[in-house]
C-alpha positions, -999 to 999 in steps of 0.1 A, spaced: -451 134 447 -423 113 437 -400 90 458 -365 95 454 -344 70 467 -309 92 483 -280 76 477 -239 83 487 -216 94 462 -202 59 455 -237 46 448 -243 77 426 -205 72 406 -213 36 402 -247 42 388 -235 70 364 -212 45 352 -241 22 341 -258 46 331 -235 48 305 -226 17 297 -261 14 291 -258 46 269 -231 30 251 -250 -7 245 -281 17 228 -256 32 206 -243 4 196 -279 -14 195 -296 11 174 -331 25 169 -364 1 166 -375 21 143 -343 13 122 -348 -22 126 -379 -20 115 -378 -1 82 -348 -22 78 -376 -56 84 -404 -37 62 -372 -28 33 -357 -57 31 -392 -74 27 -407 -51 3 -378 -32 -17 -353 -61 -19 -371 -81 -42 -381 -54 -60 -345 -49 -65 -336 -82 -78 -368 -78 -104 -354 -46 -115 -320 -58 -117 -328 -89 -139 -350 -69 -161 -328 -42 -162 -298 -71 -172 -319 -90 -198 -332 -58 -214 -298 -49 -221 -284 -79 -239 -317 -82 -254 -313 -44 -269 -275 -49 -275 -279 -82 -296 -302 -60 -318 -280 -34 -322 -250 -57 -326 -276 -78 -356 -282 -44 -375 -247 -35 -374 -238 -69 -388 -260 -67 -411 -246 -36 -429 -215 -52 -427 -232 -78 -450 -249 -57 -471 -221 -41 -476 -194 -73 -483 -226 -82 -509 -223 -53 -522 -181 -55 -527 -191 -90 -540 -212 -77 -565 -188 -47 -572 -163 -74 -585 -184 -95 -602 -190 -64 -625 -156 -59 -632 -148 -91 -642 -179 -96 -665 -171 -66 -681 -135 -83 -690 -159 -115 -701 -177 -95 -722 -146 -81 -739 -128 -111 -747 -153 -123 -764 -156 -100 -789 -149 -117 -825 -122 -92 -834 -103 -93 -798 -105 -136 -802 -84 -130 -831 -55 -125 -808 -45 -96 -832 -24 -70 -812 -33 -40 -827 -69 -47 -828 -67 -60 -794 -50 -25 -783 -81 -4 -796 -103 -25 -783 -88 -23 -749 -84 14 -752 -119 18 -759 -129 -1 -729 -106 18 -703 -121 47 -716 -154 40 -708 -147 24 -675 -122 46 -659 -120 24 -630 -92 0 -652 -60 13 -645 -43 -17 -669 -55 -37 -691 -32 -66 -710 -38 -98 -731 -10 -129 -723 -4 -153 -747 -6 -192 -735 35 -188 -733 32 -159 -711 41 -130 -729 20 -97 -734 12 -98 -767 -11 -64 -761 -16 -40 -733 -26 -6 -724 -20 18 -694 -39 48 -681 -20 79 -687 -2 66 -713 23 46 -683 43 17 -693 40 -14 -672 65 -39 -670 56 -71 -673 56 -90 -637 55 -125 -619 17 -117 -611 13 -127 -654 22 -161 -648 5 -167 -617 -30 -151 -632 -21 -179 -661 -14 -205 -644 -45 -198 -623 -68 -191 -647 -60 -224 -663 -66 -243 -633 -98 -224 -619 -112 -200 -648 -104 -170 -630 -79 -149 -617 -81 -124 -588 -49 -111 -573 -38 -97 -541 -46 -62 -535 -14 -39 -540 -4 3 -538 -5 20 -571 21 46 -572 1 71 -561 -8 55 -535 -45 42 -542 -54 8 -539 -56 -15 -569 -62 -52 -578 -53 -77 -611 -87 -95 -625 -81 -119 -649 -107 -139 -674 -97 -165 -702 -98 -158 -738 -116 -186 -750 -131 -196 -787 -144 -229 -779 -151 -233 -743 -129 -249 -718 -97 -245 -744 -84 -208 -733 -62 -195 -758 -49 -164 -739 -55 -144 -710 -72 -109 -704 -60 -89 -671 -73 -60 -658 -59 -40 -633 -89 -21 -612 -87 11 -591 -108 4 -559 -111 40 -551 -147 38 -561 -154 12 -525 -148 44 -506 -169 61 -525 -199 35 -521 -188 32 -481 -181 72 -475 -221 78 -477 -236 56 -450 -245 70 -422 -242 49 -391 -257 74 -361 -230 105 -356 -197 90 -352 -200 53 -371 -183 42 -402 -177 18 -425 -138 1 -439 -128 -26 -457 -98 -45 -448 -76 -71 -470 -68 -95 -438 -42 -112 -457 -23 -83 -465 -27 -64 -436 -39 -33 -455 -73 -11 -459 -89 -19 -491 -115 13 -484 -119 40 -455 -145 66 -459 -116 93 -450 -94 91 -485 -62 103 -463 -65 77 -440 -66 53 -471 -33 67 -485 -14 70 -456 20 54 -452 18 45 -413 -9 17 -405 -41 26 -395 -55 20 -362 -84 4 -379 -61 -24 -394 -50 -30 -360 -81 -32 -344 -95 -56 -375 -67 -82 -361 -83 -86 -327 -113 -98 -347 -111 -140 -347 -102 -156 -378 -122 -184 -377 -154 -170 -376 -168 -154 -412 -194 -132 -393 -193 -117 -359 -190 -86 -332 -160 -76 -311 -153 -50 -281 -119 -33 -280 -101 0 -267 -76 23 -288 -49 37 -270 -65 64 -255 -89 42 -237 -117 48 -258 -142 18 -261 -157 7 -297 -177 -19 -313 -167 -35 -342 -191 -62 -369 -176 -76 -393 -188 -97 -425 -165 -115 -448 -162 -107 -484 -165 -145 -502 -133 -154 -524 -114 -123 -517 -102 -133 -477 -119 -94 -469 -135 -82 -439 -161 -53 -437 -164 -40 -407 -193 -14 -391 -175 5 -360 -188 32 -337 -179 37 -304 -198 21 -277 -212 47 -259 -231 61 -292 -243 22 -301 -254 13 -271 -271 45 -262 -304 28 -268 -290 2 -241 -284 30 -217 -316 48 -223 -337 19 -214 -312 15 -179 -317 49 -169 -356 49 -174 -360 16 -151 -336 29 -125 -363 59 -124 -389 39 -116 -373 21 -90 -358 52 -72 -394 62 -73 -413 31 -61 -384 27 -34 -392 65 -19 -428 56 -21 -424 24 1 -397 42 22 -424 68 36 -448 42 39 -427 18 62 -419 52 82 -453 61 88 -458 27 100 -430 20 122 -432 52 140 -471 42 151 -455 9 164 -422 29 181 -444 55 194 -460 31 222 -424 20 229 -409 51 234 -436 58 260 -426 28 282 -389 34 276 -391 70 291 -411 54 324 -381 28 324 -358 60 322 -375 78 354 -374 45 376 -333 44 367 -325 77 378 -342 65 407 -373 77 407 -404 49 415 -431 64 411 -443 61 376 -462 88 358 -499 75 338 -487 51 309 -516 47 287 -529 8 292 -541 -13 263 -558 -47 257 -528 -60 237 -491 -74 245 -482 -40 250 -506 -35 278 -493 -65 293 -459 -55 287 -466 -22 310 -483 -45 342 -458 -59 344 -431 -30 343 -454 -11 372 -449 -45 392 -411 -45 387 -409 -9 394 -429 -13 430 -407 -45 436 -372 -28 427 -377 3 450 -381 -17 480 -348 -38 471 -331 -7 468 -336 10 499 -318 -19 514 -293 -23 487 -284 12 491 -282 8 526 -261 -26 527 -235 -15 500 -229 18 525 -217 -8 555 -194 -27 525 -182 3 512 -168 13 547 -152 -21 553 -138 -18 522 -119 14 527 -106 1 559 -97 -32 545 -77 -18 519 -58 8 542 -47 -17 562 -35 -41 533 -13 -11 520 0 -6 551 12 -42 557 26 -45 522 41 -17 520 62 -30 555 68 -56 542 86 -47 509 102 -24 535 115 -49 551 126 -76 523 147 -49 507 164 -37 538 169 -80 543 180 -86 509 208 -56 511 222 -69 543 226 -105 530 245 -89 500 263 -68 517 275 -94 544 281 -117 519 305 -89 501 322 -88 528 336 -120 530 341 -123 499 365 -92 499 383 -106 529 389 -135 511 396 -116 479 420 -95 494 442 -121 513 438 -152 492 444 -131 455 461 -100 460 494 -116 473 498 -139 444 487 -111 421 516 -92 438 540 -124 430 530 -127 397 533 -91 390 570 -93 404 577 -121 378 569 -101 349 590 -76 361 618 -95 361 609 -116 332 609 -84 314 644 -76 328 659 -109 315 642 -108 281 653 -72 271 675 -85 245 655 -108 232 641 -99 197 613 -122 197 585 -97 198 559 -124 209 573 -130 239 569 -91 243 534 -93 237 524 -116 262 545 -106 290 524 -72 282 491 -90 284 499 -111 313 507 -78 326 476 -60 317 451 -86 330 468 -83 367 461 -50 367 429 -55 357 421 -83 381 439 -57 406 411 -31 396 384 -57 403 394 -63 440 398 -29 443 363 -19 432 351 -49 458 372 -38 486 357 1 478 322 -13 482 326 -34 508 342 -14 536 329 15 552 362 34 564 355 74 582 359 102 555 396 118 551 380 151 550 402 183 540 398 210 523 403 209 482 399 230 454 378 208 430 392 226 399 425 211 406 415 173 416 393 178 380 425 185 365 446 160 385 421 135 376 420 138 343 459 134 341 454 95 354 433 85 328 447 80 291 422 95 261 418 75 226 430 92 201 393 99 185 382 115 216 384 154 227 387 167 254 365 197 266 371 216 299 345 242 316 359 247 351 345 277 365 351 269 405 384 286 403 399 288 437 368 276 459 377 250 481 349 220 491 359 200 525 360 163 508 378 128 507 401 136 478 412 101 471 374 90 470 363 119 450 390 115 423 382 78 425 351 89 417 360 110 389 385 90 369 356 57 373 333 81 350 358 94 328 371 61 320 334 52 314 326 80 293 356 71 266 348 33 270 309 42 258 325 64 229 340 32 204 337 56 172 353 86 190 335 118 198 342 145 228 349 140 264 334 176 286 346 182 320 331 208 342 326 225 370 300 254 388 288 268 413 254 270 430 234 283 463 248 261 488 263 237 465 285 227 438 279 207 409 301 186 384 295 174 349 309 150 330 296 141 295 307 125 264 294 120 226 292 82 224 262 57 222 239 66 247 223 44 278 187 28 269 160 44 289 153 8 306 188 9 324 187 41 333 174 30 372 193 -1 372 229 12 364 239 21 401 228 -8 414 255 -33 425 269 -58 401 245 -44 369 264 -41 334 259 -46 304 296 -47 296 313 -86 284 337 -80 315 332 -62 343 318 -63 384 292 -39 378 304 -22 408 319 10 393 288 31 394 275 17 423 311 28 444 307 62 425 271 68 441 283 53 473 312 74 475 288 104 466 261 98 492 290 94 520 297 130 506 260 139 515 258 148 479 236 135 448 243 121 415 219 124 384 219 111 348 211 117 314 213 101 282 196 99 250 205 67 225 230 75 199 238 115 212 256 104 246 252 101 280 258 135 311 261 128 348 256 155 371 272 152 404 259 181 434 284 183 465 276 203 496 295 237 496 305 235 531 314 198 531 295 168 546 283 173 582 297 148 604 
């Protein structure tokens, strides 16, 4: 049978709430078998990872540099080829000139001879021989075009001169195609030119030559004049003739200048990623360049990527069902203690069979069976001592409430009469020491007044007015002291409260931004009362109410009927009381006012509690603030 150790229901709160702090600590502990696998992972699979990640990074720049070395070198092949394209041309022009009737430098058989050769080589759109003075002694034009003779003549003969050749800048025939001057000397001895041949060649046939490789599915091939800013050849004959610039001019300037051979990245405007090799063409300042985008050239690249990551997703599961099997042998003799530990913290000792082995874990369990026997016998008197405290306790703290409780009890009632005492001679003093001067002074501005009438001076107006304003201010202030202090009998008689509302209202003076809003609905019922009190009490809160509305709003005033009662409201529009005041604004001498006793609301609720009535507020910041006064039907009972 198993011992159960009964305890109260304090011992049984305070262990539940272990229990789950405990709960709580596992959570946030974790499993064993987590920590483990995590162990066994990090020991196995981690480097594993960092194999697969190097080999996965140097396979790829190994596969990408190959890619990026075939593409460069059809870009070479290909600026060889442009190379060797030219060089044609211009030996065809050396092997004209050297004919022994065109080295006659006779114009008409120059002509035929020239006609002849632009007929078998359509590619010459011009042809012209210029003299050593620089006039075209002999040309002819394709189509049977004139060309006027240009500035390009004398530069090809000054620079054929100089160097023995001539190749010009590429230029726009006019229908569009591109087109470039080649010039050769016309020499009879060599070294000692005599004239100049110039031929004017259509490069439509590089698009030709670049139109039929095939670079995978979406590469190609274009040829770009980087001095000029302008394709030379596109396999797309549109794009070639088009009047805006291409977007592969564009993308040939992020290519740097400085190097004659090399690779770039870039994106087009719609994001799209390419690769770009480029080879420059020797003597002609041209670029060939192979792009495609990046996705389809480094597909290879991406291939090999995906293939590793296979593998290791695989050899990772492989390891990850290995570590599982073997962590959950080693958890599984650990779970078996922890559920014994479980039973002897609910309370029950004694221990069902936990299998015993000749390892640390065996070890581990002797020694749990020793603590278990050990911690039931503290227990029992645990239990039983912590009853005895727990009743000391609860009498202990009853009688500490008490005492503090009399105490506060009996500081506030000591703190009240001191004020109140001290209020009292202080409105004595008030009273006979300020009010008759007040009264002299007021007296003086009377007659001050009387003298000045004529004058015209309307300063001296002004502050006999404000001399006169502040005495009845300071006036108000002794009164509101004198109202607090004394404690005169009630003048009860018999009122109707619709009336002293209205008579009320009458004694105080509205801004001009403030309405007025009556509800009085007490009619001709009569409440016994004080009526100089009560209408003290009413002209304190309207006065209040347009003081709290500065940017005007509406002033309510009313009246009902309850039960046994009858209630007052008055409520205005303005700025509202913060909810931390609320409790404090009855209290003596509280304002929040520059000027002021901070007596005015506590008079009001003293003058209502005489009236064995009640006084209740509400306000809201920045909608306005309602006091609700509740007065006994039948008047106060004396």
């Amino acid at each position: 049978m198993a011992t159960a150790i009964p305890m109260d229901r304090t011992v049984a709160v305070q262990k539940a709430a272990v229990d789950q702090d405990l709960l709580a600590q596992e959570v946030h502990r974790g499993k064993l078998l987590y920590k483990l696998l995590v162990v066994f992972l990090s020991l196995s699979i981690l480097p594993l990872l960092v194999v697969g990640y190097q080999l996965i990074r140097v396979g790829d720049n190994s596969i990408q540099k190959q890619i990026i070395g075939v593409k460069l070198g059809i870009a070479q092949k290909v600026a060889a080829n442009v190379t060797s394209y030219i060089e044609d041309k211009k030996n065809t022009l050396q092997i004209v000139h050297k004919s022994g009737d065109f080295l006659t430098m006779n114009p008409r058989l120059q002509s035929d001879i020239l006609g002849n050769v632009m007929n078998a080589y359509p590619v010459f759109m011009h042809m012209a021989v210029i003299d050593l003075r620089g006039r075209e002694i002999a040309s002819v034009n394709r189509m049977g075009r004139s060309s006027p003779q240009t500035g390009e003549d004398l530069q090809a003969l000054k620079l054929v001169k100089s160097v023995g050749e001539y190749i010009g800048p590429v230029s726009r025939s006019p229908e569009g195609y591109p087109q470039m001057t080649l010039g050769v000397p016309i020499e009879r001895i060599p070294g000692r030119p005599i004239g100049v041949l110039l031929g004017v060649v259509n490069l439509i046939d590089l698009s030709s030559l670049i139109k039929d490789l095939v670079i995978d599915k979406k590469g190609y091939v274009y040829i770009v004049d980087m001095a000029q800013k302008h394709l030379v050849a596109h396999p797309d004959v549109q794009v070639l003739l088009g009047s805006d610039t291409p977007p592969e001019v564009r993308a040939a300037a992020l290519a740097p200048e400085e190097n004659s051979n090399g690779a770039i990245e870039f994106s087009d405007q719609s994001g799209h990623r390419f690769l770009a090799t480029f080879a420059t063409v020797p003597k002609l300042n041209w670029r060939v360049f192979v792009q495609q985008p990046t996705e389809e050239a480094y597909a290879a690249s991406k291939q090999m990527r995906d293939e590793i990551f296979k593998v290791l997703v695989l050899v990772i599961l492989i390891t990850l069902v290995l570590g599982i099997l073997l962590s959950r042998v080693v958890v599984g003799r650990v779970h078996t203690l922890q559920r014994a530990m479980e039973q002897v913290g609910e309370g029950n000792f004694d221990v069902p069979h936990v299998p015993a082995s000749n390892d640390e874990f065996g070890a581990l369990t002797e020694k749990f069976l020793w603590m278990a026997n050990s911690l039931k016998d503290k227990t029992l008197k645990l239990v039983s001592a912590q009853r005895e405290l727990q009743k000391w306790n609860s009498e202990l703290e009853k009688r500490v409430q008490e005492r503090t409780r009399d105490l506060n009890e009996a500081q506030e009632q000591l703190i009240a009469q001191e004020k109140l005492a001290a209020l009292g001679q202080m409105a004595s003093v008030v009273g006979h020491e300020l009010r008759n001067p007040l009264a002299v002074m007021n007296n003086a501005v009377y007659l001050l007044k009387i003298k000045l009438a004529q004058e015209t001076d309307p300063k001296i107006s002004k502050h006999l007015g404000i001399i006169e304003s502040e005495i009845v201010k300071s006036n108000a202030i002794i009164r509101d002291v004198l109202d607090f202090a004394r404690n005169r009998a009630l003048n009860l008689s018999p009122q109707k409260l619709d009336e002293l509302v209205e008579k009320a209202i009458e004694r105080i003076q509205l801004p001009p931004n403030v309405g007025l809003k009556k509800d009085l609905q007490l009619g001709e019922t009569q409440v016994p009362l004080d009526e100089d009190e009560i209408r003290q009490v009413l002209v304190n809160l309207m006065e209040n109410a347009c003081q709290a509305m500065t940017s005007g709003g509406t002033l309510t005033v009313g009246t009902k009927s309850h039960a046994e009662r009858v209630e007052i409201i008055i409520a205005d529009t303005g700025c509202g009381i913060p909810q931390e005041h609320l409790n404090k604004i009855f209290a003596p001498f509280f304002t929040t006012k520059s000027r002021g006793t901070g007596l005015g609301l506590a008079v009001v609720k003293k003058i209502i509690e005489r009236h064995q009535g009640a006084i209740d507020v509400k306000s809201k910041i920045g909608e306005g603030t309602a006091f609700h006064i509740l007065l006994p039907l039948k008047g106060p009972h004396v």
